[in-house]
C-alpha positions as CSV (number, residue, x, y, z in Angstrom):
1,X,0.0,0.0,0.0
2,X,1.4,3.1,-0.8
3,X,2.0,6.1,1.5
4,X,-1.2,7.9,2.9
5,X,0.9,11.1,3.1
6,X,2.7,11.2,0.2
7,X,0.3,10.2,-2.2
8,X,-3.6,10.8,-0.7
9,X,-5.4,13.8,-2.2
10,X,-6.1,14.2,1.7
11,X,-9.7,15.5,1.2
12,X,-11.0,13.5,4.6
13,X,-7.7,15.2,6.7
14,X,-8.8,15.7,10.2
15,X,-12.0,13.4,9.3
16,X,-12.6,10.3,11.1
17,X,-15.0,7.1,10.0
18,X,-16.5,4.4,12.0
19,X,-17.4,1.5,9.2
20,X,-19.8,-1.0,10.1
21,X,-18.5,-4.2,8.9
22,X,-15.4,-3.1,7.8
23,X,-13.0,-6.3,8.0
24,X,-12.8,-7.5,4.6
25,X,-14.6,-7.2,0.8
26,X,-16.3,-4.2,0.5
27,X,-16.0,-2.4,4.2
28,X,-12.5,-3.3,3.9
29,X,-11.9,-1.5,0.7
30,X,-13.9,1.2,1.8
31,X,-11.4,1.5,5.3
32,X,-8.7,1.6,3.2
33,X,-10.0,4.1,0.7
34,X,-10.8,6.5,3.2
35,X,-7.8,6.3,4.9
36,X,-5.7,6.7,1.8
37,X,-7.6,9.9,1.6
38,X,-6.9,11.1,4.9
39,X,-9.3,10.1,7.6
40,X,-9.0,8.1,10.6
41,X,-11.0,5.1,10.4
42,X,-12.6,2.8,12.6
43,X,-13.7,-0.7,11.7
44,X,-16.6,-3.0,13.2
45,X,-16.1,-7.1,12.9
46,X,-17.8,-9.9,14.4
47,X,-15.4,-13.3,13.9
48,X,-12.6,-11.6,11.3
49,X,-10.5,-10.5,14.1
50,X,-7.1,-11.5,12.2
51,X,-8.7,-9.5,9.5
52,X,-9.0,-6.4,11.1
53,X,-6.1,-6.5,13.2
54,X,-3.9,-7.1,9.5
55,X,-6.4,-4.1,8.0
56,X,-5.9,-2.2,11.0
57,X,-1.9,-2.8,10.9
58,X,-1.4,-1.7,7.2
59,X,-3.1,1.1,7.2
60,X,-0.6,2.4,10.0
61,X,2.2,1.1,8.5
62,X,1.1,3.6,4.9
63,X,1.2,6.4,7.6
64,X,-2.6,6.5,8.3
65,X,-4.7,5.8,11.9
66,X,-7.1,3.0,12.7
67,X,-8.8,0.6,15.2
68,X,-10.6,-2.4,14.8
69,X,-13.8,-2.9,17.1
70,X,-15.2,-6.2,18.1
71,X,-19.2,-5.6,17.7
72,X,-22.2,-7.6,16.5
73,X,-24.6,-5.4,14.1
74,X,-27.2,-7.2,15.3
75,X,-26.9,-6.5,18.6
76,X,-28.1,-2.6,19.2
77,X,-25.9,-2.1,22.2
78,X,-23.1,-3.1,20.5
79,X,-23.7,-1.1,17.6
80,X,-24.1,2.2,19.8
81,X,-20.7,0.8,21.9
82,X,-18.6,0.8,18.9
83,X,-19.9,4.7,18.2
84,X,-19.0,5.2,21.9
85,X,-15.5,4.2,21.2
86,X,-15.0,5.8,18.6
87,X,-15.5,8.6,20.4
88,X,-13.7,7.8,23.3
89,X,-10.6,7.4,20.7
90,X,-10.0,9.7,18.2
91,X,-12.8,12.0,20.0
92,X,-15.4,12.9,16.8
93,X,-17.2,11.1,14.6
94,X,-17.7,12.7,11.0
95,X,-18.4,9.7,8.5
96,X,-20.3,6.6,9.6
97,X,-20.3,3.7,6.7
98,X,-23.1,1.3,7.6
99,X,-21.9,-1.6,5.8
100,X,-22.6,-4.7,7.6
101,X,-25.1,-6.9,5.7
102,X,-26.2,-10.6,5.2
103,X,-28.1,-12.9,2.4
104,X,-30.4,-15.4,3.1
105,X,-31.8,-17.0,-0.1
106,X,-34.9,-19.1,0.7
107,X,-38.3,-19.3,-1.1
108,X,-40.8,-17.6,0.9
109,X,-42.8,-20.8,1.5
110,X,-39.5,-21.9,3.8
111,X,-38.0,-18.9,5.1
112,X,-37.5,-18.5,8.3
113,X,-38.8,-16.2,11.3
114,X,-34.9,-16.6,12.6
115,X,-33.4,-15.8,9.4
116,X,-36.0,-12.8,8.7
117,X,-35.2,-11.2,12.2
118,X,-31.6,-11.3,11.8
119,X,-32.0,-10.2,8.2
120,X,-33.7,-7.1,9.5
121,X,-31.7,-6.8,12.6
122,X,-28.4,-6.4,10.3
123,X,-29.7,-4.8,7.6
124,X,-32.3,-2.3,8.6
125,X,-31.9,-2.0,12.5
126,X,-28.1,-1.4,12.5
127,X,-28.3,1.5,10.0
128,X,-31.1,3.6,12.0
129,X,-28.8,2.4,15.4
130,X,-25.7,3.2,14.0
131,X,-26.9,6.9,12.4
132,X,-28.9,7.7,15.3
133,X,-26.5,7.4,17.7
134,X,-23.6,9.0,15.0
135,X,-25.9,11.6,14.2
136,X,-25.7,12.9,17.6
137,X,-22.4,14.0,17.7
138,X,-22.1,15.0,14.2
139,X,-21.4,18.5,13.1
140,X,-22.0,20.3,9.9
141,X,-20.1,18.4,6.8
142,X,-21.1,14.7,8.2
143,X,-21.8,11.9,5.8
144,X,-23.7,8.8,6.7
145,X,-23.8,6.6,3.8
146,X,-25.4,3.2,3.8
147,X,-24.3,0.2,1.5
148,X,-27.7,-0.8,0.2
149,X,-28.1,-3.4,-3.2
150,X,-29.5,-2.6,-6.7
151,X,-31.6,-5.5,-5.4
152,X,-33.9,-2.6,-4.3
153,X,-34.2,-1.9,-7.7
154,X,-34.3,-5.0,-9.2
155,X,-34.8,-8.8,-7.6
156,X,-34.3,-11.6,-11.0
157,X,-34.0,-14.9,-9.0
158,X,-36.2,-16.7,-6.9
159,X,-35.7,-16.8,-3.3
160,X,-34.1,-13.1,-2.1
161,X,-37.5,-11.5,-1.0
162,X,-36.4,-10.6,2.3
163,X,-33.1,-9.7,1.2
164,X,-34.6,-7.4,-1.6
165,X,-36.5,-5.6,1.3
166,X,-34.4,-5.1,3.6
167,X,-32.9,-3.1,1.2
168,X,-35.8,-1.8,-0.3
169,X,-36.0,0.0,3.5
170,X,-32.8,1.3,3.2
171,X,-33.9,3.3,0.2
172,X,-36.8,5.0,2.4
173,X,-34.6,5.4,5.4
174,X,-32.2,7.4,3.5
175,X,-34.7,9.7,2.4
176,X,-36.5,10.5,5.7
177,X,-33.0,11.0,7.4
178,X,-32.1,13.3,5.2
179,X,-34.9,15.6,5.6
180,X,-34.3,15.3,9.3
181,X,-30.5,16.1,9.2
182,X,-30.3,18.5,5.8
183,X,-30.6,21.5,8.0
184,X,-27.8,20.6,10.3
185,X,-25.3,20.2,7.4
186,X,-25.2,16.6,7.3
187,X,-25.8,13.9,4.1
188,X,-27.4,10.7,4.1
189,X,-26.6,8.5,0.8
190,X,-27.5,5.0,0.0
191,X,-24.8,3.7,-2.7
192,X,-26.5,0.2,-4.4
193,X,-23.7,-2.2,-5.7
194,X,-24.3,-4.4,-8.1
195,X,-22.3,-8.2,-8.0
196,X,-19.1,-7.4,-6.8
197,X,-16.2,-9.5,-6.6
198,X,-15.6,-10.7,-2.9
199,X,-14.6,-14.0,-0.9
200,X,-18.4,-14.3,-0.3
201,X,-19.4,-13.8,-4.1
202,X,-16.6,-14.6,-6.4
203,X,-16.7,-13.5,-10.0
204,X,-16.2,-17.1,-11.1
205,X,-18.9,-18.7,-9.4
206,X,-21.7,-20.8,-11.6
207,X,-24.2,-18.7,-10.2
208,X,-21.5,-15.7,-10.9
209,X,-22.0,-16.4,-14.8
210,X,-26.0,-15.9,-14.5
211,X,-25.7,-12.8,-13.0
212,X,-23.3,-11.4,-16.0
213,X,-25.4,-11.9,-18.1
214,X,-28.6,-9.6,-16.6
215,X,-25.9,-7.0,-16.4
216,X,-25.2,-4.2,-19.6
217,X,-21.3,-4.5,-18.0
218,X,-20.1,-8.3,-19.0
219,X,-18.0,-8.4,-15.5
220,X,-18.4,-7.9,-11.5
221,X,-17.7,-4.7,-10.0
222,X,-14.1,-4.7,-7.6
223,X,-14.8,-3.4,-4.4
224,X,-12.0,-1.0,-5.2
225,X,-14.7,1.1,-7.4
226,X,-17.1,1.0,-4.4
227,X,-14.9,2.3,-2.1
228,X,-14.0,5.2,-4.7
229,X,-17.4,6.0,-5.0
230,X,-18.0,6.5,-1.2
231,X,-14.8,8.4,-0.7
232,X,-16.2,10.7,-3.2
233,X,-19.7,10.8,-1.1
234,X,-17.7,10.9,2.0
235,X,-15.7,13.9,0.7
236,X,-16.7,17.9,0.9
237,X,-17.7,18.1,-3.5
238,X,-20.9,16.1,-2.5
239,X,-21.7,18.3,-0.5
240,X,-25.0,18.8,-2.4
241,X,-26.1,15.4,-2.3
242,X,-28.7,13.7,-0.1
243,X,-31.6,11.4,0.0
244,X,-30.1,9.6,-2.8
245,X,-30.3,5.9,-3.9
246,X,-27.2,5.5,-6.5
247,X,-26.3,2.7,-8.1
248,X,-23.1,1.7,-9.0
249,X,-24.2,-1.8,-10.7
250,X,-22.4,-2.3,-14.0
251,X,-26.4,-1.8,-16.0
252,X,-27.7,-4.6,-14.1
253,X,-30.7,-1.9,-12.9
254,X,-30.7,-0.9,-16.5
C-alpha cells in the first residue's frame, strides 16, 4: 500500500470514520479508501479479528490511523458501543459507513422467522442504530452513507424476497433521514452495488455467470470502485447530495 501522506489527495484530513462491517470485501476497501484519503477510520467485525487487526496494521504502516472494534450489528448495544468508542478514541465522529449486511436466499414458503429477524436486525436496524446514535455527535459536513443493493431496484432470481426488502427500507430510510438532518449540514446516501467480486461472491462462481449476463457490463464490479465512490460521497464536493439511492451496478438496474 502506498504512502497515505505522500500520495492521498487528503480531502477527509482531520475526518474520522467508523465503518460497520469493515474487515474484509467491500467495508475493507472502503477502510482503506478513506484512509488513503486522509481520515482516521474505525472498523466493526464480528469473527474476522485476524482481519481487522492485518487491516488495522497496514493502514498504520502507509502512515494512516485505525482501530478495529469487536461488535455484533445485530446487537443494538453493540452497535451504539462501537460509536461510543470511537469517540472515546479519536474523540469525533464525521463519517459513519453502515456496511454490515447478510443474504439469506430461501423461497418464501421456507423462510425463516430466525433468518428474517436477523436479516432485519443487520440490515435495517443497525443502520437507524448506528446513524442515530452517529448523528448525535455529528457537526456540519457529516456523511452517513449506507451500502444498500440494486436489489432494491431489481430482484431476477427466486428466493431473495427478504433480502430485496431489507434493502428496499434502506432506500426510504435514507430519504427520511435526510430531511431530518439536511438542516444541520449533514448527508445521508444510499450507494446500491451491483455483484461485486468478494470471498463471499466470487466472479467465477456458476451462479456468478447468471448474474453477468442480466448486467449491460459483461463483469463484476471490484470493491475498489465501491470504495471510490463512497470516498467521493464521504468527501466535501458532494456536499450537495442527499436522499439519494445511486447505483453503482455495472447496468444490471438498466
Amino acid at each position: 500500500m502506498s504512502s497515505i501522506t505522500s500520495s492521498s489527495s487528503n480531502n477527509l484530513t482531520g475526518k474520522v470514520a467508523l465503518i460497520q462491517g469493515g474487515s474484509r470485501g467491500i467495508g475493507a476497501a472502503i477502510a482503506k479508501r478513506l484512509a488513503h484519503e486522509g481520515a482516521a477510520v474505525v472498523i466493526t467485525y464480528i469473527s474476522a479479528a485476524e482481519k481487522a487487526a492485518e487491516l488495522v496494521r497496514d493502514i498504520e504502516a502507509a502512515g494512516g490511523r485505525a482501530l478495529a472494534i469487536k461488535a455484533d450489528s445485530a446487537d443494538a448495544d453493540a452497535v451504539r458501543s462501537a460509536v461510543s468508542q470511537t469517540l472515546s478514541h479519536f474523540e469525533r465522529i464525521d463519517i459513519l459507513v453502515n456496511n454490515a449486511g447478510v443474504l439469506a436466499i430461501a423461497p418464501i414458503e421456507d423462510f425463516s422467522l430466525d433468518d428474517f429477524d436477523r436479516t432485519l436486525a443487520i440490515n435495517v436496524r443497525s443502520v437507524f442504530v448506528a446513524s442515530q446514535e452517529a448523528a448525535r455527535h455529528m457537526t456540519e459536513g457529516g456523511r452517513i452513507i449506507t451500502i444498500g443493493s440494486t436489489n432494491a431496484d431489481r430482484m431476477p432470481f427466486a428466493g431473495g424476497s427478504v433480502y430485496a426488502m431489507s434493502k428496499s427500507a434502506i432506500v426510504g430510510l435514507t430519504r427520511g433521514m435526510a430531511r431530518d438532518l439536511g438542516p444541520r449540514g449533514i448527508t445521508v446516501n444510499n450507494v446500491q452495488p451491483g455483484p461485486v467480486d468478494t470471498d463471499m461472491n466470487p466472479q467465477n462462481s456458476d451462479f456468478a455467470e447468471t448474474l453477468k449476463g442480466l448486467m449491460a457490463i459483461d463483469r463484476y464490479g471490484r470493491a475498489e470502485e465501491i470504495a471510490a465512490f463512497v470516498a467521493y460521497l464521504a468527501g466535501p464536493e458532494a456536499g450537495y447530495i442527499t436522499g439519494a439511492s445511486l447505483s453503482i451496478d455495472g447496468g444490471f438496474s438498466a
